[in-house]
C-alpha atoms as an extended CHARMM CRD file, in Angstrom:
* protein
*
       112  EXT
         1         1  UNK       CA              6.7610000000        4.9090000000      -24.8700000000  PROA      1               0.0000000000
         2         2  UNK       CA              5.7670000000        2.6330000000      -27.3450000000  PROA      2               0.0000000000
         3         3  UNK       CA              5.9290000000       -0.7670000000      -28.8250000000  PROA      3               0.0000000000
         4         4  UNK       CA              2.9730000000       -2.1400000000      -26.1500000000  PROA      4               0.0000000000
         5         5  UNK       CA             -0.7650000000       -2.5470000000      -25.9070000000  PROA      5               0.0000000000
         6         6  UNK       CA             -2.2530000000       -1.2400000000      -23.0410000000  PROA      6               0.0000000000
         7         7  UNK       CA             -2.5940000000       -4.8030000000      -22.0690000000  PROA      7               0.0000000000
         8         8  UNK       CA              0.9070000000       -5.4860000000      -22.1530000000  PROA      8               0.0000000000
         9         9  UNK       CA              1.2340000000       -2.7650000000      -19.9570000000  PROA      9               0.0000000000
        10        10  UNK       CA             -1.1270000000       -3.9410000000      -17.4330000000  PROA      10              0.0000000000
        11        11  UNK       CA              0.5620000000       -7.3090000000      -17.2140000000  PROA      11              0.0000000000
        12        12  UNK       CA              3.6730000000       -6.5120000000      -16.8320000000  PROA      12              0.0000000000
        13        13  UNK       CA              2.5390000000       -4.2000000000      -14.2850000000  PROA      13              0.0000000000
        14        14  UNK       CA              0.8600000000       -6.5170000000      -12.2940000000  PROA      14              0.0000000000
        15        15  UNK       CA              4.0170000000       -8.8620000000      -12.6360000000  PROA      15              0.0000000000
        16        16  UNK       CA              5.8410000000       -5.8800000000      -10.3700000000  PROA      16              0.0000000000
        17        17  UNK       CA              3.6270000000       -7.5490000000       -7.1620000000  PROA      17              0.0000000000
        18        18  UNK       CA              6.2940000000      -10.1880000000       -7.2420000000  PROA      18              0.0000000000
        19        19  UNK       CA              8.1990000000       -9.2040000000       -4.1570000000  PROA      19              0.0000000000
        20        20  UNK       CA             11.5350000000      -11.1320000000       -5.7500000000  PROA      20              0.0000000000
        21        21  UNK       CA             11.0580000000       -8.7070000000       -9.3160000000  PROA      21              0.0000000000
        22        22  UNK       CA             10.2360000000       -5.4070000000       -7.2440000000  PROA      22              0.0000000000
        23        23  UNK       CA             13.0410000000       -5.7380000000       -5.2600000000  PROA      23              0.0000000000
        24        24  UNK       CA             15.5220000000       -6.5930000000       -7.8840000000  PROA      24              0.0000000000
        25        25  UNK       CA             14.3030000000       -3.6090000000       -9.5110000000  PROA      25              0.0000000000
        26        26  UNK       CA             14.8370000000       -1.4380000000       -6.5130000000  PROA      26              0.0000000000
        27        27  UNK       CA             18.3100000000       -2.6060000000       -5.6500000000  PROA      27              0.0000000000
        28        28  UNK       CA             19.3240000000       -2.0010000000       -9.7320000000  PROA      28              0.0000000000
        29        29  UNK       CA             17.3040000000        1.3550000000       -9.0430000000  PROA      29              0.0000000000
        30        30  UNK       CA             19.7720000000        2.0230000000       -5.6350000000  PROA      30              0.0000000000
        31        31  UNK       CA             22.9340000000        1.3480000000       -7.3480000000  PROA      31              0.0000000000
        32        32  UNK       CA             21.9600000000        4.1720000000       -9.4250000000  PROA      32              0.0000000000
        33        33  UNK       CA             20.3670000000        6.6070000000       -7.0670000000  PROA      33              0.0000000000
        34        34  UNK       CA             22.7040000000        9.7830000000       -7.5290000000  PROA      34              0.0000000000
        35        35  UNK       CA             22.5610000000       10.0600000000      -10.8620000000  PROA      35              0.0000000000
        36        36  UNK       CA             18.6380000000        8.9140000000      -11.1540000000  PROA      36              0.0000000000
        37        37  UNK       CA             18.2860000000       11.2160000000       -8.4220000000  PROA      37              0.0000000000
        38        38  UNK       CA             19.9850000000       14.3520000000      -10.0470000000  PROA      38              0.0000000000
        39        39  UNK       CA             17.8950000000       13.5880000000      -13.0890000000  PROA      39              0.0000000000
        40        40  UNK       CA             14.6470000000       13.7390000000      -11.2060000000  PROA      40              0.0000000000
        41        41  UNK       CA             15.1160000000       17.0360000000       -9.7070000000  PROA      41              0.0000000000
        42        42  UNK       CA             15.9490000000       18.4630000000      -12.7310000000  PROA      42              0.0000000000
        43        43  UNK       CA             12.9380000000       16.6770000000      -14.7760000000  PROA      43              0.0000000000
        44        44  UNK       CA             10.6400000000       18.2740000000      -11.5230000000  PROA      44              0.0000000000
        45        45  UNK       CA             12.6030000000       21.6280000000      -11.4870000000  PROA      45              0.0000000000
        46        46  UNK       CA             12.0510000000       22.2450000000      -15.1280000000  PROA      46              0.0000000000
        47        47  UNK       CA              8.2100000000       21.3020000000      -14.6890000000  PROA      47              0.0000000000
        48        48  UNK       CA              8.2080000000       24.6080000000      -12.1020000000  PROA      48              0.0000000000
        49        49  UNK       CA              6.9450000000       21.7240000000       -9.5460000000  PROA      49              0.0000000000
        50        50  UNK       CA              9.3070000000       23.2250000000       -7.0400000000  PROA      50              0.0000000000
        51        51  UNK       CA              9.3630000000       26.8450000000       -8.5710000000  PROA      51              0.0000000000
        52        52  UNK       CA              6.9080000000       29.4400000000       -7.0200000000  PROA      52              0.0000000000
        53        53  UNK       CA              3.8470000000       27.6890000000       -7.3460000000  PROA      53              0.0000000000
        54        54  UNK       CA              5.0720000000       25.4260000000       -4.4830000000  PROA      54              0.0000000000
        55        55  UNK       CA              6.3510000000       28.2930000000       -2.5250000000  PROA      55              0.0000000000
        56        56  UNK       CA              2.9700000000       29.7570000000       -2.2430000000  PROA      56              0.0000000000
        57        57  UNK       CA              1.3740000000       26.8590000000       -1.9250000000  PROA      57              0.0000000000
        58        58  UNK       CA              3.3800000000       25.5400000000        1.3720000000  PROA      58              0.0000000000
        59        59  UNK       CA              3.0680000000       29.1250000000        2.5960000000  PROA      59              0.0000000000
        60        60  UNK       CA             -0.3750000000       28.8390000000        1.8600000000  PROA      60              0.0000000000
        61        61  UNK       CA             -1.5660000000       25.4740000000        3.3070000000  PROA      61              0.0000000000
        62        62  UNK       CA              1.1510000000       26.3100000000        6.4550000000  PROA      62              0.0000000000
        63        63  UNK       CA             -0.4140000000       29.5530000000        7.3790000000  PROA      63              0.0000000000
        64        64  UNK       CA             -4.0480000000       28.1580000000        8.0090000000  PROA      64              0.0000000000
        65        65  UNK       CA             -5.0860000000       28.6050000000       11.2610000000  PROA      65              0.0000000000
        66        66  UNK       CA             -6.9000000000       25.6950000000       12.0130000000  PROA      66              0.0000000000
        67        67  UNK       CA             -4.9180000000       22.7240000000       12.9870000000  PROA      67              0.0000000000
        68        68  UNK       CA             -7.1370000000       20.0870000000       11.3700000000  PROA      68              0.0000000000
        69        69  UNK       CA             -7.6290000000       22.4650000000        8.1750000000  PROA      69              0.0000000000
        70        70  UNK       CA             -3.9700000000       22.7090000000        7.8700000000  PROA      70              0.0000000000
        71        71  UNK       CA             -3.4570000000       18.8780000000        8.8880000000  PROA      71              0.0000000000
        72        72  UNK       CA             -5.7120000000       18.2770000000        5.7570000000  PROA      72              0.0000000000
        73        73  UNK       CA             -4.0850000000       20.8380000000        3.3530000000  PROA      73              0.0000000000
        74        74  UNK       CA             -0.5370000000       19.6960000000        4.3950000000  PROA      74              0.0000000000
        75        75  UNK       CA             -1.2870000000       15.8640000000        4.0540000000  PROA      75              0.0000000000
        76        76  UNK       CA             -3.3390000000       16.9460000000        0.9080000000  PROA      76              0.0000000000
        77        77  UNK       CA             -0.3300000000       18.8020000000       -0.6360000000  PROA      77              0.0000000000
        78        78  UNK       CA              2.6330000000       15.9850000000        0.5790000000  PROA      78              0.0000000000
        79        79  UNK       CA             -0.0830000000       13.3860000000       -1.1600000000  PROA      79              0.0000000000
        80        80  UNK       CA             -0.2260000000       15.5030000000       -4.2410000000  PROA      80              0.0000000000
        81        81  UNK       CA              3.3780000000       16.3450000000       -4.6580000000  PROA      81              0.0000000000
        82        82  UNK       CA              4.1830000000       12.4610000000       -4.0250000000  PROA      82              0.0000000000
        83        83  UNK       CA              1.5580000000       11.9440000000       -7.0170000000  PROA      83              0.0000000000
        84        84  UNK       CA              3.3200000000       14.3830000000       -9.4460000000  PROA      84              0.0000000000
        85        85  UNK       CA              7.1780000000       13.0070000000       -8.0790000000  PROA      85              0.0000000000
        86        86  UNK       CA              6.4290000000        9.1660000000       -8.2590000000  PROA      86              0.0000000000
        87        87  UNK       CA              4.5530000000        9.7580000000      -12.4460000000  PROA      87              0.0000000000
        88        88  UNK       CA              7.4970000000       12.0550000000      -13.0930000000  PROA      88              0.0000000000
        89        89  UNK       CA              9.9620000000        9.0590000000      -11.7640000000  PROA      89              0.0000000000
        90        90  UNK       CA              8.0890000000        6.4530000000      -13.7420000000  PROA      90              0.0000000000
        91        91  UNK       CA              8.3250000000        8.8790000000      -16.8930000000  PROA      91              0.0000000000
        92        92  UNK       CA             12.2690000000        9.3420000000      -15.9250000000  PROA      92              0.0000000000
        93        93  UNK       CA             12.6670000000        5.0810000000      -15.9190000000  PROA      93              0.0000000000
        94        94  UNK       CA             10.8810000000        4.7900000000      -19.5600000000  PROA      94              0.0000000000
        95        95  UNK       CA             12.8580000000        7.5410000000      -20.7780000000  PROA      95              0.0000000000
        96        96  UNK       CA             16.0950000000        5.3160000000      -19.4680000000  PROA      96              0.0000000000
        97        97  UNK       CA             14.8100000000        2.1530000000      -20.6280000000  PROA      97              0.0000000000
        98        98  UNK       CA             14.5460000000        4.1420000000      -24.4620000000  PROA      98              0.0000000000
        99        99  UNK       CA             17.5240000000        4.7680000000      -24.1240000000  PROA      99              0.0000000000
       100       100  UNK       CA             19.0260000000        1.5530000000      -22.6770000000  PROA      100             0.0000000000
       101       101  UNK       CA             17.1840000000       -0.2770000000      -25.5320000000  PROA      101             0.0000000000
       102       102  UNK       CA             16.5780000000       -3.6380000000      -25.1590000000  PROA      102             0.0000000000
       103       103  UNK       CA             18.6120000000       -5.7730000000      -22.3780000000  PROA      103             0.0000000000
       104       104  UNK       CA             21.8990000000       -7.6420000000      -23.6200000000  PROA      104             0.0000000000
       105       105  UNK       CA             21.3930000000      -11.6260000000      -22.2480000000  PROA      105             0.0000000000
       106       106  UNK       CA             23.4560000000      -12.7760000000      -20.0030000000  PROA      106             0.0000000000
       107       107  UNK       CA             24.5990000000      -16.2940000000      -19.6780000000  PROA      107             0.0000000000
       108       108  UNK       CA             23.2100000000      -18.8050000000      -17.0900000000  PROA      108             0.0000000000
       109       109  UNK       CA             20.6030000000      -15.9080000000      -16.4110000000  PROA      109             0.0000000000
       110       110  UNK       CA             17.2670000000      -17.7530000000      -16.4130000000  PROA      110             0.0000000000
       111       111  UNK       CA             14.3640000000      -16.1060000000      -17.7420000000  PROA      111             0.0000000000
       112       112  UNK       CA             11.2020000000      -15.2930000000      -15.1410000000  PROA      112             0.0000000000
């Protein structure tokens, strides 16, 4: 990505707290879920997120004997791989906004 400050960044960032833009964004995001989906798995897949590593890993945290241990090294693991899934989303969505290039104006759309 490039073309903005880090500042830019950060503002526009913050501007995603507006419930009205966030959910815009998620209901353009929905009416391309297959595809967007497809394309994450295969972004995470070819990172080995969900190769062997992750196998041993869930056998790993799954097989401690402790409940609370293996409370703490499940929710510890479902954090972590929700970490990793949401940056490799957010890298997905720049890559399709390169792509995309810069949004054709519509008509009577009003600017926020």
């Amino acid at each position: 990505m490039s073309g903005f400050t880090e500042a830019e960044l950060e503002e526009a960032v913050g501007r995603l707290g507006d419930g009205d833009r966030l959910r815009a964004a998620e209901a353009r995001v929905a009416a391309a879920a297959p595809a967007l989906q497809r394309v994450l798995v295969e972004a995470l897949a070819a990172g080995g997120w969900f190769g062997e590593s992750h196998r041993s890993e869930l056998e790993r945290v799954t097989s401690i004997a402790d409940e609370a241990d293996r409370v703490t090294a499940v929710d510890t693991l479902l954090a972590e791989e929700t970490r990793i899934s949401m940056m490799v989303g957010v890298a997905v969505g720049w890559a399709l906004a390169d792509e995309l290039g810069q949004p054709t104006p519509i008509p009577d759309q009003q600017e926020s």
